[in-house]
C-alpha positions in Angstrom: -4.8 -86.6 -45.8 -2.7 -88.5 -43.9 -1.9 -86.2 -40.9 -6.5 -86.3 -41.0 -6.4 -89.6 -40.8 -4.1 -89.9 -37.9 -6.0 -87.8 -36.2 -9.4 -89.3 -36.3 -7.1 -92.7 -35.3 -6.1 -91.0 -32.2 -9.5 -89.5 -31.6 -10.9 -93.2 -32.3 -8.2 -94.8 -29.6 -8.2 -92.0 -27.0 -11.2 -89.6 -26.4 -13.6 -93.1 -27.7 -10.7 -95.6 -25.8 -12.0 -98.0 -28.4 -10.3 -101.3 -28.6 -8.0 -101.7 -32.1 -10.3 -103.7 -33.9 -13.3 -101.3 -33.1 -11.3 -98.5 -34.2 -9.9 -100.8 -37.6 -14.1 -101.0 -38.2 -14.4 -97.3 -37.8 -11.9 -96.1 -40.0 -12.8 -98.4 -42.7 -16.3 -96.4 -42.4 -14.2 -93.0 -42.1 -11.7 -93.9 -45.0 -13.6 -96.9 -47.5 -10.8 -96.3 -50.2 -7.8 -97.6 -47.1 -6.2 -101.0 -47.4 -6.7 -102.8 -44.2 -2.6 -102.7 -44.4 -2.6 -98.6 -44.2 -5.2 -98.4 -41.1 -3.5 -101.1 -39.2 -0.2 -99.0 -39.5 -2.3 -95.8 -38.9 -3.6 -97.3 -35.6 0.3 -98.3 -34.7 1.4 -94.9 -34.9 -1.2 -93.3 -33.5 -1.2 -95.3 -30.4 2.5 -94.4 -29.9 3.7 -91.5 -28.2 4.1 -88.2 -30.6 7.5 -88.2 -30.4 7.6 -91.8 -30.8 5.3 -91.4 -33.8 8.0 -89.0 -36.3 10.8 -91.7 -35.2 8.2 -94.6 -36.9 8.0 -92.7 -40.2 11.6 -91.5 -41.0 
């Protein structure tokens, strides 16, 4: 579930190029049972690099 949600993050913040708080609104319609801790820290890492993004979670 995780990886999914990334994903739509990326999708929100890239192919849409919505600004953060857009995207924060979004995903709380995508994902209604997410703390507003969990999508801020989903939009971090998905706005970093890939590589960037494994480094954040170790």
């Amino acid at each position: 579930m995780r990886e999914e949600i990334l994903a739509r993050a990326r999708w929100l913040l890239e192919e849409l190029q919505l600004p953060p708080a857009e995207a924060m609104d979004w995903l709380r319609d995508y994902y209604p049972e997410l703390e507003l801790e969990e999508r801020a820290r989903c939009l971090r890492q998905a706005a970093q690099p890939p590589a960037a993004a494994v480094t954040a979670e170790e």
